[in-house]
N, C-alpha and C positions, 0 to 999 in steps of 0.2 A: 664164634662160640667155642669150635674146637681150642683155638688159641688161647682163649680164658682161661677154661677147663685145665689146658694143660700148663698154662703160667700159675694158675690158683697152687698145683702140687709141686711145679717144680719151688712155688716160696715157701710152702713146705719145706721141701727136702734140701732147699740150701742156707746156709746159715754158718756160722763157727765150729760147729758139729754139721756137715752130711748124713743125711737120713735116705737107705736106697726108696726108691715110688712104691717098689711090694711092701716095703714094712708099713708107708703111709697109707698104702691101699688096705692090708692088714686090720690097721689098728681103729680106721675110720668105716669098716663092715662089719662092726662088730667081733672080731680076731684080735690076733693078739701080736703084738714087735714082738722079733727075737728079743730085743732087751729091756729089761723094763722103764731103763730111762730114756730112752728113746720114746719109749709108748708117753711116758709122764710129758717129754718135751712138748711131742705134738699136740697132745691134745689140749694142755694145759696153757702153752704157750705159742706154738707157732698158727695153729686150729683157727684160734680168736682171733688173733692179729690178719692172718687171709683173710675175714670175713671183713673185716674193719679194713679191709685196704679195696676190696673191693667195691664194699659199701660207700667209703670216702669219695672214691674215683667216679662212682657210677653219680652219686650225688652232684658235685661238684662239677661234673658234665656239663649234666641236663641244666643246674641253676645258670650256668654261664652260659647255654646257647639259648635261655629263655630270655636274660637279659640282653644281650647282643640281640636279639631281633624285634623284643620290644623298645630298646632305644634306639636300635639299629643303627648300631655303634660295632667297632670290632673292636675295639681294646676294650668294650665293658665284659664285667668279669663279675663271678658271683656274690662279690663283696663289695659294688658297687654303690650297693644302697647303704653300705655305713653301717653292715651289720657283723664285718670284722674288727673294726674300731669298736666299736659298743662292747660285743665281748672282751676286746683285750682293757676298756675300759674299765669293766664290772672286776677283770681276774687282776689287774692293777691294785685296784683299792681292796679285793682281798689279800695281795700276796707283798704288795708294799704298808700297805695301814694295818698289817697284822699284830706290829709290836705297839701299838695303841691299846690294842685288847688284854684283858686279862690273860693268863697262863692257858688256863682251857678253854675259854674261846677260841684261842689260836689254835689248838687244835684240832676242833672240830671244823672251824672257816679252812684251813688248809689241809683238810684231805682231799681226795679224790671228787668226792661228791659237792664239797665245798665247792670249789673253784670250778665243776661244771656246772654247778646253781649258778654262782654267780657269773658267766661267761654269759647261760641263761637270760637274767637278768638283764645284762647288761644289752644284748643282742636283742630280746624283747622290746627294752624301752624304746632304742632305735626304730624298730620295726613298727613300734605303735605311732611315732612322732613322724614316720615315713606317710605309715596309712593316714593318717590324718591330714597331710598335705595333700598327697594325690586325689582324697575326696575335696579339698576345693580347691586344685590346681584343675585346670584342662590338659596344659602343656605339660605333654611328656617328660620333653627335653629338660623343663624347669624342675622335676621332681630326681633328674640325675643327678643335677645340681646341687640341688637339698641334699639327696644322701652322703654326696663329696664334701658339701661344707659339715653335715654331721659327725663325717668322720675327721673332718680336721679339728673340730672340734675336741673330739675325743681324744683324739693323738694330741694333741696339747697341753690337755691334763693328765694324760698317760707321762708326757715328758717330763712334766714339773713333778711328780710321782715319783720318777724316776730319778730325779733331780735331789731329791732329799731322803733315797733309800741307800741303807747299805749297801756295800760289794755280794754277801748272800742274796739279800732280796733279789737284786738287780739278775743274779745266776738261775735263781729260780726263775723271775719272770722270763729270761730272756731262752729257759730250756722249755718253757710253754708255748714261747713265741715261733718256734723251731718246728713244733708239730709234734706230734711222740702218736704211736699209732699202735705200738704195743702193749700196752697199761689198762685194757679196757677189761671188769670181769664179764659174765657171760650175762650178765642182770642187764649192765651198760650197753652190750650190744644188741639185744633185743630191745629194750628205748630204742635207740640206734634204727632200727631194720624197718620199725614199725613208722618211724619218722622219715626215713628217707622215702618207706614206700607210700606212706600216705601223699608227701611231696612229688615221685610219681608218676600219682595217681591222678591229681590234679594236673601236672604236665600233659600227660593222658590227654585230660579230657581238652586240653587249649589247642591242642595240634592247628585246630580249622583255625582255631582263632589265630595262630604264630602264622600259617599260611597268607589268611587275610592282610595281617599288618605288613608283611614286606614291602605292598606297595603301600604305604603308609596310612595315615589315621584315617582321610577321608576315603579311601578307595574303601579301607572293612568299613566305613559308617555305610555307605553304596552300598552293601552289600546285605545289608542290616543288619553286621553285628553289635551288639550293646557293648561299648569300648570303655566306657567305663568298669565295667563288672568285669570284660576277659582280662582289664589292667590289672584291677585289683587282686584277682585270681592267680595270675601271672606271678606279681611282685609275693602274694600269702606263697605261692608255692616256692620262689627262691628261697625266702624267706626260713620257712621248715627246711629247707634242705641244707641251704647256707650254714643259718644260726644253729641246727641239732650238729653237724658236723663241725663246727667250732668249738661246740661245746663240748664235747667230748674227745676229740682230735686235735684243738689248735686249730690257728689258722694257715692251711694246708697254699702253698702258693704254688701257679703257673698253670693247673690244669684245669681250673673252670674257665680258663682266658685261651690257652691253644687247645686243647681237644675240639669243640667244634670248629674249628679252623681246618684241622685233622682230616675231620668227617666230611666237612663241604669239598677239600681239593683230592679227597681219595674218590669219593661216590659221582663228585661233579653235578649236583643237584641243590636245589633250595625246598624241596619237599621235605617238610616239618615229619611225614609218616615216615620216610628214609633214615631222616635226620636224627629223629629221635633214639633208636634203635643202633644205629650205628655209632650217635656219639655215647651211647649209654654203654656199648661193648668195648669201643673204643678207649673209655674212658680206665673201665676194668682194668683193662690189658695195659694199658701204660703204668697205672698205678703202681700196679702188679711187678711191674720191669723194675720201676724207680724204687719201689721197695724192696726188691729182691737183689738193686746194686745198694742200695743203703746199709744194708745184712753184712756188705764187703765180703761173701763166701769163703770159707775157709782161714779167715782174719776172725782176732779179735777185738773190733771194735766193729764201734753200727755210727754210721754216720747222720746230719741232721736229714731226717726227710725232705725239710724245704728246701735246701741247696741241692739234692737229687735232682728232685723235680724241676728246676730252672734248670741245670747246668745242663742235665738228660733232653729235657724239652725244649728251651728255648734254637738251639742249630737243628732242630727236626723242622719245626715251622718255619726259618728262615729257608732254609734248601726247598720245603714246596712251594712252598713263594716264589722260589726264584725260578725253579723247577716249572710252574705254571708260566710265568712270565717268560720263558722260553719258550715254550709250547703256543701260548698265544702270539709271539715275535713270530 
């Protein structure tokens, strides 16, 4: 938590302009920056975007170590269910089929709020066409399946989409596809805050249930958990967490897939109470890092977020890996 705490200020104060911690302590206890654009910076632009990074991270945690232990799978990831294709689906046919539209429709379909309706949308319908199988599937394993064929689904007509857009469109979509994590007003982040905690809160309340399923479906029936309803519960909770954070972020890659990875070979535990908690700070704090080298400090330019996030994460989890498999040699 101390580490949060103190990555949350230092993304603050690093960026193209350096802002010292007293000015950001300053101007966030109600005082005042030595300068006034410094004060405008923070509050206006660097403020929203900490919250939005650590929001994404904590989100995108918790969805990936819910799905990795109801599939009980390690490469599944919070978008397993087909509900990052779905939005890149819905912001597809707004940001490619735009010149179909009259003058002003187009501009009202590609604002801000535009293209997170329809990510919405798009990550909705998947989500409905998800529930709907898992209520007359039994088998788990068949409902990862469904989400993987739904996202290739998606991704197909995303292709062809893209097949017949401009070199602009194609720029747009492909600066969405990237993540962008600064653009959000303060209206967007509380949506945002209120969604990711409602998702959780519902995480919350599954802990016994993720407990139960490690030893798989029949051991929590033994036990007599109702496996139908914690599934369901389970997937509604990725789901809110997955789909609002896409919608308003992109789709953010590598960190609902390695941070519980993170969490299981640092704590050395499969306790869901541990678990949850540790990958939910964990998740913060990486974010945090991968946003605060995407900023490139003291450069002018900001790099994509999703190429931070693999390039930064992917050799962290291969070294505990190996790191572990020494340890157990």
């Amino acid at each position: 938590m101390v580490a949060l705490l103190f990555l949350f200020f230092a993304n603050i104060s690093l960026g193209s302009i350096t802002i010292p911690f007293k000015e950001i302590y300053h101007s966030l206890t109600g005082g005042h920056a030595s300068k006034s654009t410094w004060e405008y910076i923070i509050i206006n632009y660097r403020l929203p975007k900490a919250i939005t990074v650590v929001l994404v991270g904590i989100g995108l945690s918790i969805s990936g170590l819910l799905m990795q232990t109801l599939f009980r799978n390690p490469l599944a990831g919070p978008y397993v269910l087909g509900l990052s294709s779905g939005a890149s689906l819905g912001v597809a046919f707004v940001i490619l089929g735009a010149s179909l539209l009259p003058t002003f429709l187009q501009e009202i379909v590609l604002s801000s709020y535009g293209i997170v309706l329809a990510s919405t949308i798009g990550s909705s319908c998947v989500l409905l066409a998800v529930l709907l199988v898992s209520i007359r599937l039994r088998d788990t394993m068949t409902i990862l399946i469904v989400g993987l064929m739904f996202g290739s689904l998606s991704t197909a007509i995303v292709g062809t989409l893209s097949y017949f857009s401009t070199a602009e469109q194609l720029q747009k979509f492909t600066f969405w596809s990237l993540g962008n994590l600064g653009n959000l007003s303060w209206t967007s982040i509380i949506i945002l805050f209120f969604c990711v905690l409602l998702g959780l809160l519902l995480s919350l309340a599954s802990i016994k249930s993720l407990n139960a399923l490690l030893l798989g479906e029949n051991y929590a029936r033994s036990l007599g958990l109702n496996y139908k309803k914690a599934r369901l519960i389970i997937i509604f909770a990725t789901s809110i967490l997955a789909g609002s954070i896409t919608a308003f972020a992109g789709p953010i890659a590598f960190i609902g897939l390695a941070v519980p990875h993170i969490a299981k070979l640092v704590f050395q535990t499969s306790n869901h109470t541990i678990l949850f908690w540790s990958t939910l700070l964990f998740g913060g704090i990486i974010m945090l890092i991968c946003d605060t080298i995407s900023q490139v400090p003291g450069g002018e330019i900001t790099l994509p977020i999703n190429a931070v996030t693999s390039i930064f994460g992917a050799p962290i989890v291969i070294w505990l890996l190996l790191r572990k498999q020494k340890m157990v040699g």
